[in-house]
N, C-alpha and C positions, 0 to 999 in steps of 0.2 A: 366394237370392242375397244380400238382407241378411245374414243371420244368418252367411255366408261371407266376406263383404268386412270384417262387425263383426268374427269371432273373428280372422283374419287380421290387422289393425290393430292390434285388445289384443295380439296375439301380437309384434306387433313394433312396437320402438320408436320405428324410425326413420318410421314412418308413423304410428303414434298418437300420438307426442309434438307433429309439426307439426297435424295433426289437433285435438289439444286445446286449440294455441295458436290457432288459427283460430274452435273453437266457443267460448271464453272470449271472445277479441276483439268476439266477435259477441253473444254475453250480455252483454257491459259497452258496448254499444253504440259501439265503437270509433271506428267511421268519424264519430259525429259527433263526439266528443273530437279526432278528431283535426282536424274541420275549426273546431271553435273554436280549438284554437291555429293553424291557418291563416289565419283573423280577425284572432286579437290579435295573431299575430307580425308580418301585414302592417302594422298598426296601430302595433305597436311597433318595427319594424325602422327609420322614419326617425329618430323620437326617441333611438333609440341608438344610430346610427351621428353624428347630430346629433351631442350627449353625448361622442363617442370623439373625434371632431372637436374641439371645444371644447377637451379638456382636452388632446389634440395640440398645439393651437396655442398654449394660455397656455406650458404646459412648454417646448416647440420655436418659441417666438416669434421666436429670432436663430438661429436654424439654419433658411432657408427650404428645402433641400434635402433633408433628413432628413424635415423636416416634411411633404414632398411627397411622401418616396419612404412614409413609415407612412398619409396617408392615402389613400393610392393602392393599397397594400396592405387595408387596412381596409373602406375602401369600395365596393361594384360598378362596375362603367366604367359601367354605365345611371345610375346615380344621382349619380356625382361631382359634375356639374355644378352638378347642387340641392345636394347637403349642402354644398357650398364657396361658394355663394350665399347659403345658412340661414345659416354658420356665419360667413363675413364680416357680417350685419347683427347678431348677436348685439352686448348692450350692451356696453362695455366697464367701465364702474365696479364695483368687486367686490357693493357688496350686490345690485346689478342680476344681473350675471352670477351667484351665487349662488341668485339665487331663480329666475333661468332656468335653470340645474342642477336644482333643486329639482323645478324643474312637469314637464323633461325625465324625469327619475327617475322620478317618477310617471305620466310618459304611458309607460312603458317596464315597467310593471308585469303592465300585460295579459299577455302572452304568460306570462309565471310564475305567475301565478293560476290560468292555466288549466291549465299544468304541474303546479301544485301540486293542481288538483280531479283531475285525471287521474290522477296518482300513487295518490291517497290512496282512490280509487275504483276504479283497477286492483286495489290490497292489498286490497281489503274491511276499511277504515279502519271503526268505527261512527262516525257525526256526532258521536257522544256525545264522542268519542275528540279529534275535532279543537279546535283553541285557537279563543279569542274573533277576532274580526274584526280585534282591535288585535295579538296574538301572529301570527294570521296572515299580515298585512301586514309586520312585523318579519322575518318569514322570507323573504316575497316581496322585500323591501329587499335583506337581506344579497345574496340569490343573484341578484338582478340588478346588485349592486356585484360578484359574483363573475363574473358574465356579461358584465360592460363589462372587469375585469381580463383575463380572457380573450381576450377581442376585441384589448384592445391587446396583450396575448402574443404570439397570430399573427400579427399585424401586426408588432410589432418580429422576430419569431425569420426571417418570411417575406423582411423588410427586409434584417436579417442574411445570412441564404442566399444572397439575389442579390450582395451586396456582395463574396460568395468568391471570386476573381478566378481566369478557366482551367477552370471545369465543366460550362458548356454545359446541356444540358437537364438535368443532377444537380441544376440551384438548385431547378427545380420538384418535383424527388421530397425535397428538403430543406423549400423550404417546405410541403407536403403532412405531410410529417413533423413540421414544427414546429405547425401547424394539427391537426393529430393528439391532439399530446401537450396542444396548450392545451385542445381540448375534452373528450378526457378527463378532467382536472384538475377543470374545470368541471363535466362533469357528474357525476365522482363526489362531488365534496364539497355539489353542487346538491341531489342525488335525496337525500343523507343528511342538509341541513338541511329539506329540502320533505317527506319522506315521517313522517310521523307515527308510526312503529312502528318499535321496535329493531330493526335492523337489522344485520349485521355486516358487515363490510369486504369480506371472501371472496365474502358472495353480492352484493355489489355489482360489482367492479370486471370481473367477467366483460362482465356489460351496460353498461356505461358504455364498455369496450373496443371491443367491436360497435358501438353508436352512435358513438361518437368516429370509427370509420372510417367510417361511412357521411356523418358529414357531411364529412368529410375529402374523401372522392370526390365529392360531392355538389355542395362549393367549387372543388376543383378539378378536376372534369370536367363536372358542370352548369353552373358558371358560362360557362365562355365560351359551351357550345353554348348557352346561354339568352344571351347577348348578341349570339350570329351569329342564333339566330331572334329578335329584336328588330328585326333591323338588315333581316332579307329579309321581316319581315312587309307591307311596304309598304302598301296605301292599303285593305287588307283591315281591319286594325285602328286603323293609325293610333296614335293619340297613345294607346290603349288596350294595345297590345303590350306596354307594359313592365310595367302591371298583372296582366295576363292571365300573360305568362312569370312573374312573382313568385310568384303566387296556384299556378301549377301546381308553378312549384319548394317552394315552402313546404308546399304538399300533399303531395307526396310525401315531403318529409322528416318532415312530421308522421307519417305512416300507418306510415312507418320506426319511427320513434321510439316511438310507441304499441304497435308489433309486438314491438317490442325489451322496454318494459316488461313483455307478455304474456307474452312465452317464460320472462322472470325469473320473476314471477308462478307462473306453470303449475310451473316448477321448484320452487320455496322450496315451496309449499303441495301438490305432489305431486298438481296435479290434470289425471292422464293414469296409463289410457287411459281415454277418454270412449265412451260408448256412441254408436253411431250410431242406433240406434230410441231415438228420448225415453220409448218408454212401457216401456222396458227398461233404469232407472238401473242405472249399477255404483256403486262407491262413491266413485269421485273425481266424479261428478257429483254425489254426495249432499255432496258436500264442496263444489264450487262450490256450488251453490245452498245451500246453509246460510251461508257464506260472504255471499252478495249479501243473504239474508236480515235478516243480525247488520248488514248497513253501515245499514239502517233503521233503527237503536237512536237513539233522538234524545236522549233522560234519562237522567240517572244512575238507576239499580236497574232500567231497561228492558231486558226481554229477549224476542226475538222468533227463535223457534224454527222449523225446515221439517221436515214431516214428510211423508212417502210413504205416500199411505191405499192400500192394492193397491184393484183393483175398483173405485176413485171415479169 
């Protein structure tokens, strides 16, 4: 029955390809990559909507309308309250406010870090391969200034949409559309400053397409149902509800997003179809695992080889 389920799946794509994506996911130990960017992203999601806040208000200080309708757009209805709270006790004097940009910048780091370990771990980067601690952070910087310009994108494009007077529920397939095209943007210029290996444009934009819509549906159809159950969790959770809805939604876009870089993965490196019996490699398995093998290469002139003993 093995041996018929395995030749049946090599024989076809459309079941060995998800197949491969699934056992690579699971040899790069997926689920928990994906639950540290559910960590940092929590960790990071107030510091940079703080931040998007912030540099709303200096810019739109005499437009108090505009200014309301972008962080209204930007923001979750759960969180408004606080970030408009956070964001009226901010200093006002610039070197103040400056260096509260700063510390914000840097608490908004996590979630890209761990974007950036993910990535380069999904590729089978070798360690050898990656930059010092200070190059790293340099790249984690740029693509979270690339991840806040984003942010206020959908925000102002989502602003714009509603403002088109006579569309009726069209604003919301507009801003969806405009929330779309920002994360896109973002995440293909993201993945191509964070992943460590040439890369080309082609095998990019495929997956950054796929993601882009996933959070796209994710903002605009998980968000409200995650603020309608906030709203009916009542004295079950409590003041805990809106962590708990966070933590699920951010899970699940993480597991998305990880599955997303997998499928790229498994494509570019051609590794499918995978054998169903372990003690029966074919040769895209001997290709992942040489792969995971070389990301151990820690020194320059290191090399660290896998080889298949039969009978061991």
């Amino acid at each position: 029955m093995l041996a018929r389920l395995d030749r049946f799946q090599r024989e076809h794509g459309w079941v060995g390809f998800p197949y491969a994506v699934i056992k690579k996911f699971l040899d790069d130990d997926g689920p928990r990559h994906a639950a540290l960017i559910t960590y940092y992203g929590f960790l990071s999601l107030f510091p940079l909507l703080l931040l998007g806040v912030a540099i709303v208000s200096r810019l739109l200080a005499t437009d108090e309308q505009l200014r309301h309708d972008l962080i209204t757009a930007i923001v979750p209805p759960a969180l408004q309250p606080t970030v408009e709270s956070a964001a009226s006790s901010l200093p006002t004097s610039p070197v103040a406010f400056i260096v509260g940009v700063g510390g914000l910048l840097y608490s908004a780091t996590g979630v890209v870090f761990a974007g950036y370990r993910t990535l380069n771990h999904v590729a089978g980067v070798p360690y050898r391969s990656l930059p010092n601690p200070i190059g790293a952070y340099a790249r984690v910087l740029a693509v979270v200034l690339l991840l806040l310009a984003g942010v206020l994108a959908g925000g102002t494009l989502a602003v714009a949409g509603a403002a088109v007077p006579r569309l009726g529920t069209f604003d919301r397939i507009l801003a969806a559309a405009g929330t779309g095209v920002a994360a896109f943007a973002v995440l293909l210029f993201g993945v191509r400053l964070l992943l460590v290996r040439k890369t080309s444009w082609r095998m990019l934009w495929r997956p950054a397409a796929l993601a882009a819509l996933i959070l796209a549906l994710v903002l605009h159809v998980g968000g409200p149902l995650f603020a309608r159950l906030v709203k009916s969790a009542g004295p079950v959770y409590g003041a805990f509800a809106t962590v708990a809805g966070l933590f699920t939604l951010l899970y699940l876009v993480s597991q998305a997003l990880v599955l997303v870089a997998e499928i790229a993965a498994v494509r570019q490196a051609r590794l499918w179809p995978r054998a169903l019996d372990p003690a029966d490699p074919v040769e895209a398995d001997l290709r992942a695992l040489a792969l995971l093998a070389r990301e151990q290469e820690r020194i320059p002139g290191q090399v660290i080889e896998s080889r298949i003993i039969p009978g061991a």
